[in-house]
C-alpha positions in Angstrom: 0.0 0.0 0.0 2.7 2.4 1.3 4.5 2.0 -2.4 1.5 2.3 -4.3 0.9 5.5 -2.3 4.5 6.6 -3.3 4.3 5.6 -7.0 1.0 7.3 -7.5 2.5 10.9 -5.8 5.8 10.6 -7.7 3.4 10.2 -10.9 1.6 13.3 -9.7 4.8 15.4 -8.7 6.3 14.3 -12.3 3.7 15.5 -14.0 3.0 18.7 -12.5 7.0 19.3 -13.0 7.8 18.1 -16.2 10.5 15.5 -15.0 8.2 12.5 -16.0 7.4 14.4 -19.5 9.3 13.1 -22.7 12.1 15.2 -23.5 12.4 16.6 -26.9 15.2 16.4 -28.5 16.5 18.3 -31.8 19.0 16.3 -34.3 21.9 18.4 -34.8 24.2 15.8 -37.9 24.7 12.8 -35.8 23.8 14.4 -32.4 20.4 14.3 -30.5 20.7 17.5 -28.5 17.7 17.9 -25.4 15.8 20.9 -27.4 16.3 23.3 -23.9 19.8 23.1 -24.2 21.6 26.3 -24.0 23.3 25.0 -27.3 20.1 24.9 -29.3 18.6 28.1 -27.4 21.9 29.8 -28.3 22.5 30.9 -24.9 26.2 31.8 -23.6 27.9 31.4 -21.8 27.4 27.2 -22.0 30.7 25.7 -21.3 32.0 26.4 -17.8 28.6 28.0 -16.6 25.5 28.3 -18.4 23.2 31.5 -17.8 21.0 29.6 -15.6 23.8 29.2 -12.9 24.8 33.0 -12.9 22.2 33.9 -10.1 23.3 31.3 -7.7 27.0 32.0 -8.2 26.7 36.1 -7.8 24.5 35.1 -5.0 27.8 34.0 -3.3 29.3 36.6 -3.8 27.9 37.9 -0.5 29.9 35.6 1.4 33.0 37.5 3.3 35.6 35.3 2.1 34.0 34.9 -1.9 34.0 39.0 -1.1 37.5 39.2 -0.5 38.6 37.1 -3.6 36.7 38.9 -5.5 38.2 41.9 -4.5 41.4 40.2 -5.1 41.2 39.3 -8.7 39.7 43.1 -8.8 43.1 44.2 -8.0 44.8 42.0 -10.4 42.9 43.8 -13.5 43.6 47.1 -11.9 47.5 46.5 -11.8 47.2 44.7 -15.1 49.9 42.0 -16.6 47.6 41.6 -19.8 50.9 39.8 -21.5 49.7 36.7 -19.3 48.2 34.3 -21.1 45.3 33.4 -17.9 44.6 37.5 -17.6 41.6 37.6 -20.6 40.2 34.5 -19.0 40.4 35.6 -15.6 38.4 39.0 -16.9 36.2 37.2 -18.3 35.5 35.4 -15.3 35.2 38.5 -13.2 32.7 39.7 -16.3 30.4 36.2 -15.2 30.5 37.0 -11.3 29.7 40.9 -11.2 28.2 41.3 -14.3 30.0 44.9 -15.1 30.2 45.5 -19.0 33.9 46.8 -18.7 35.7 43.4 -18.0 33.8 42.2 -21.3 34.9 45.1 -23.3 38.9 44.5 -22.3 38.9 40.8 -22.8 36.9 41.9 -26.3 40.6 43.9 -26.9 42.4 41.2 -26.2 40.8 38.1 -27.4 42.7 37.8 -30.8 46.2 38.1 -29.3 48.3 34.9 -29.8 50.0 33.5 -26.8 53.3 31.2 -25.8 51.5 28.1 -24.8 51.5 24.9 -27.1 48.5 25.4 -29.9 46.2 23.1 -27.6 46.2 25.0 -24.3 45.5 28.3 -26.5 42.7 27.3 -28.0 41.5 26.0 -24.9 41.5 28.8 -23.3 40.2 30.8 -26.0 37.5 29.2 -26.1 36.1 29.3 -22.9 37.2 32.9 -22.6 34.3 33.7 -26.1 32.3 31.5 -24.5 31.8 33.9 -20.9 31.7 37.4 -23.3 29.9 36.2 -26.3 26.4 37.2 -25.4 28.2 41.2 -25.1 29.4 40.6 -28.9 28.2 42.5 -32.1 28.1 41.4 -35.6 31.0 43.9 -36.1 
C-alpha cells in the first residue's frame, strides 16, 4: 500500500513538473541535442557555466571570504599584466561573477592576441574565454 501511495505521488509530482514528461530532443548531424539546451537556445555562456547558474553563483558573492577574492582578482585587473596568457580568462571570469560591462569590453581587446603556450592550451582557453563574453558581442 505504502509503495502504491509513493508511486502514485511521484506520478503526480512528475507531472506537475515536467521530470516525468518526454524530452524533446533536436537532431543536430549525428547528435540528439535535449531541445532546452543552452546549445540549441543559443545561450552563452554554456561551457564552464550556463546562464542559468549565474544567479546562484553572484549570489555568493555575498559571502566575506567569496568578497575578499573577489576583490582580489579586482586588484589584479587594476594592476594589469595583460601579456599573461590566464589574464583575458580571468576577466572574463570577473565579467560572469559581477556582471560589469567593462571586463567584457577589455577581454573583447584582447581576445585575438596569440600567446606562448603549445596550440592546444591556446585554444582551450580561447574558447572558454568567447564563451563567458559572447552574449556582449556585435556582428561587427
Amino acid at each position: 500500500m505504502k509503495v502504491t501511495r509513493f508511486v502514485i505521488a511521484w506520478a503526480i509530482i512528475g507531472m506537475t513538473t515536467g521530470t516525468l514528461m518526454a524530452q524533446q530532443f533536436v537532431q543536430v548531424g549525428n547528435l540528439r541535442i535535449r531541445a532546452d539546451s543552452p546549445l540549441i537556445k543559443r545561450e552563452y555562456p554554456r561551457l564552464l557555466i550556463t546562464r542559468a547558474q549565474r544567479p546562484a553563483i553572484r549570489a555568493r558573492l555575498a559571502h566575506p571570504e567569496v568578497r575578499t577574492y573577489l576583490e582580489q582578482a579586482r586588484e589584479l585587473i587594476r594592476k594589469g599584466k595583460p601579456e599573461h596568457e590566464c589574464f583575458p580568462l580571468l576577466t572574463a571570469v570577473l565579467y560572469q561573477m559581477t556582471g560589469e560591462k567593462q571586463y567584457a569590453d577589455m577581454v573583447k581587446s584582447d581576445l585575438g592576441e596569440p600567446t606562448q603556450s603549445p596550440w592546444w592550451v591556446s585554444i582551450s582557453r580561447w574558447i572558454f574565454t568567447y564563451d563567458l563574453v559572447a552574449e556582449t558581442m556585435t556582428q561587427q
